[in-house]
C-alpha positions in Angstrom: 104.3 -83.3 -103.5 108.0 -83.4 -104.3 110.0 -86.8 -104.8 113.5 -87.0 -102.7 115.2 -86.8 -105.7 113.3 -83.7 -107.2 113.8 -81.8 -103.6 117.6 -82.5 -103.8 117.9 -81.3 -107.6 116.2 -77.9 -106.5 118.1 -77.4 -103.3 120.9 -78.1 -105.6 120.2 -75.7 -108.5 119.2 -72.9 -105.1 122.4 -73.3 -103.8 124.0 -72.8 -107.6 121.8 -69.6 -107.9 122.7 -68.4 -104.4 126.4 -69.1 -103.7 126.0 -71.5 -101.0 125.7 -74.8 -99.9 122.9 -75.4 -97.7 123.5 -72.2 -95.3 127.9 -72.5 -95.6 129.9 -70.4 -98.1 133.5 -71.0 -97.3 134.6 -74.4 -97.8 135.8 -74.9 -94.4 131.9 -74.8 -93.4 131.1 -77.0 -96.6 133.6 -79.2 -95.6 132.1 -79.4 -92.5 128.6 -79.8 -93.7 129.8 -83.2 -96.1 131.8 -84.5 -93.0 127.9 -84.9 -91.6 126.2 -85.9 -94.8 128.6 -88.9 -95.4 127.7 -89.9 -91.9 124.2 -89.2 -92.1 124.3 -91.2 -95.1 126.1 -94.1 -93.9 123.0 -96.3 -92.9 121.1 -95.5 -95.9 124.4 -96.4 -97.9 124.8 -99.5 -96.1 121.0 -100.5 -96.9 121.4 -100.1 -100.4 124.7 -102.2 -100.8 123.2 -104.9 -98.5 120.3 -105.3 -100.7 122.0 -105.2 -103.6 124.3 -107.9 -102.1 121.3 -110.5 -100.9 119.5 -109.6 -104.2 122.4 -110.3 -106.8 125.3 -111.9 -105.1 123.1 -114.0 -102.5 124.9 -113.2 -99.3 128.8 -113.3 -100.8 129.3 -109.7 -100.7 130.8 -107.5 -98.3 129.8 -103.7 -97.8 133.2 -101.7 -96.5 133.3 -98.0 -96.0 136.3 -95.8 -96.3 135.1 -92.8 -94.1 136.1 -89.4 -95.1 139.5 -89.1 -96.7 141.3 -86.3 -98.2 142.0 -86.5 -101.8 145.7 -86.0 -103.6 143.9 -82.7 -105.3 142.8 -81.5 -101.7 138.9 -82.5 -101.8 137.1 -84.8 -100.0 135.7 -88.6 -100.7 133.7 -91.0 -98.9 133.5 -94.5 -100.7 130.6 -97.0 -99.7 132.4 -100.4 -101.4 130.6 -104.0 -102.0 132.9 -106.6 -102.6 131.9 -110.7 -103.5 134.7 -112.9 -104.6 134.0 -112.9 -108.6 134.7 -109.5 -108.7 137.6 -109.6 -106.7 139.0 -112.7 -109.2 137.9 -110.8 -112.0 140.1 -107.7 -111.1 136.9 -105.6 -111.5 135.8 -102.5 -109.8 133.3 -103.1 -106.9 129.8 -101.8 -106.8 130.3 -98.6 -104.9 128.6 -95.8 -104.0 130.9 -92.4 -103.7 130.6 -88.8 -102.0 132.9 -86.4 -103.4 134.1 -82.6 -103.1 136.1 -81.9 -105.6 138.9 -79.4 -104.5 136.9 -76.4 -107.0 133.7 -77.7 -106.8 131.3 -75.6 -105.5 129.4 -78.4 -103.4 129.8 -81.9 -103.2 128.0 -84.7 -105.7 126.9 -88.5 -105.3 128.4 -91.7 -107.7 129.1 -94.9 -108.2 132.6 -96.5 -109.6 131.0 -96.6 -113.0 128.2 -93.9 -113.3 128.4 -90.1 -112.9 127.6 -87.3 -110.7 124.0 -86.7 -108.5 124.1 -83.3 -106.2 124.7 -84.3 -102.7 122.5 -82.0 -100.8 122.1 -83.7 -97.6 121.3 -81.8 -94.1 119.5 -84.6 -92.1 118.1 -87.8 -91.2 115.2 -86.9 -93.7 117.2 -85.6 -96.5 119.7 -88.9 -96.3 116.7 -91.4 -96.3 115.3 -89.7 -99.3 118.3 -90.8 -101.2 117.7 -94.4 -100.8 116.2 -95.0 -104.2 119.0 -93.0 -105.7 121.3 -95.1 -103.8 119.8 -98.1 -105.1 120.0 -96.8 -108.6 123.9 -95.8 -108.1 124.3 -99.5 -107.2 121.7 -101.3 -109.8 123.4 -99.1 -113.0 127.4 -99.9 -111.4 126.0 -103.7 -111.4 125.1 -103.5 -114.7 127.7 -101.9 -115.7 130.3 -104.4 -114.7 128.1 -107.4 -116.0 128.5 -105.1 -119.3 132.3 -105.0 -118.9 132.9 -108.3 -118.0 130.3 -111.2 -117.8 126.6 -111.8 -116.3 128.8 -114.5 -114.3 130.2 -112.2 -111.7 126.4 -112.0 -110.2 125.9 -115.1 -108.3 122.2 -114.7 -108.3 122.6 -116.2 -112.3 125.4 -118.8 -111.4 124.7 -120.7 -108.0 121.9 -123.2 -108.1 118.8 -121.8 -106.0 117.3 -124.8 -104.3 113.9 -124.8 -104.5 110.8 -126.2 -102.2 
C-alpha cells in the first residue's frame, strides 16, 4: 500500500510525463483545480497549525489564512499563517504553510516560509487529508527553522513555566 505522500509524488511525476494536471491542461482549468485544492485543504491546514500552536506555543498562536490571491507575476498563492507574540516581537517570519502556482509553472507546489517546494496534487477530501503529515512536517521544519534563525525562546513551550500536578 502507498503512503499519502508517495501517491502525490507519482500523481505528480504522471502529470509531468503527461502534460496535465490532474485531468486540466490550460491553466484556466488548473487554476481552477488549485482554487479547490486550497479549499479542500483548508481544514487539514488549519489542523496542522493548531497543533503545532498547542504543542509549541501553548495556546498563544493564531492560525490566519489569506485565501487565494493573485501574485505580482500573475500566479496564484494561498498562505496558511501561525502567528504568537515572540515572533511578532522578533520581526520573524511566521510558521506558515503555502500553495503556490507560479505564473510558468506547470502545476502548483506545497511550502512553508522557510522550507521548499512539495507537488500539490490535490483532487479531494481524500487526497487533502493525506497531506496532514506533510503539513505537519512543513510546520515542524519552519519551527525549527526560526528557532535556528533566532533563538529556542520564540517557542513558549521552552519559556513559560508548565505547572505541574
Amino acid at each position: 500500500m502507498r503512503t499519502p505522500m508517495n501517491e502525490a509524488l507519482i500523481r505528480h511525476f504522471t502529470d509531468l510525463r503527461d502534460g496535465v494536471h490532474g485531468q486540466a491542461v490550460t491553466r484556466d482549468n488548473k487554476e481552477r483545480l488549485f482554487a479547490r485544492a486550497v479549499e479542500l485543504l483548508d481544514p487539514v491546514a488549519r489542523r496542522a497549525l493548531d497543533e503545532a500552536n498547542a504543542d509549541l506555543l501553548l495556546g498563544t498562536g493564531e492560525v490566519v489564512a489569506s485565501g487565494v490571491t493573485r501574485s505580482r507575476e500573475g500566479g496564484l498563492n494561498a498562505m496558511w499563517s501561525l502567528t504568537w507574540p515572540e515572533q511578532r516581537a522578533a520581526g520573524e517570519q511566521p510558521i506558515a504553510v503555502v500553495a503556490h502556482f507560479g505564473c510558468d509553472f506547470h502545476h502548483p507546489h506545497l511550502r512553508g516560509n522557510t522550507v521548499g517546494d512539495w507537488p500539490l496534487n490535490v483532487f479531494d477530501e481524500s487526497d487533502a487529508a493525506g497531506q496532514l503529515d506533510l503539513l505537519r512536517a512543513i510546520a515542524a521544519a519552519d519551527a525549527h527553522n526560526l528557532v535556528f534563525q533566532e533563538s529556542y525562546r520564540l517557542m513558549p513551550a521552552l519559556t513559560t513555566a508548565i505547572p505541574t500536578s
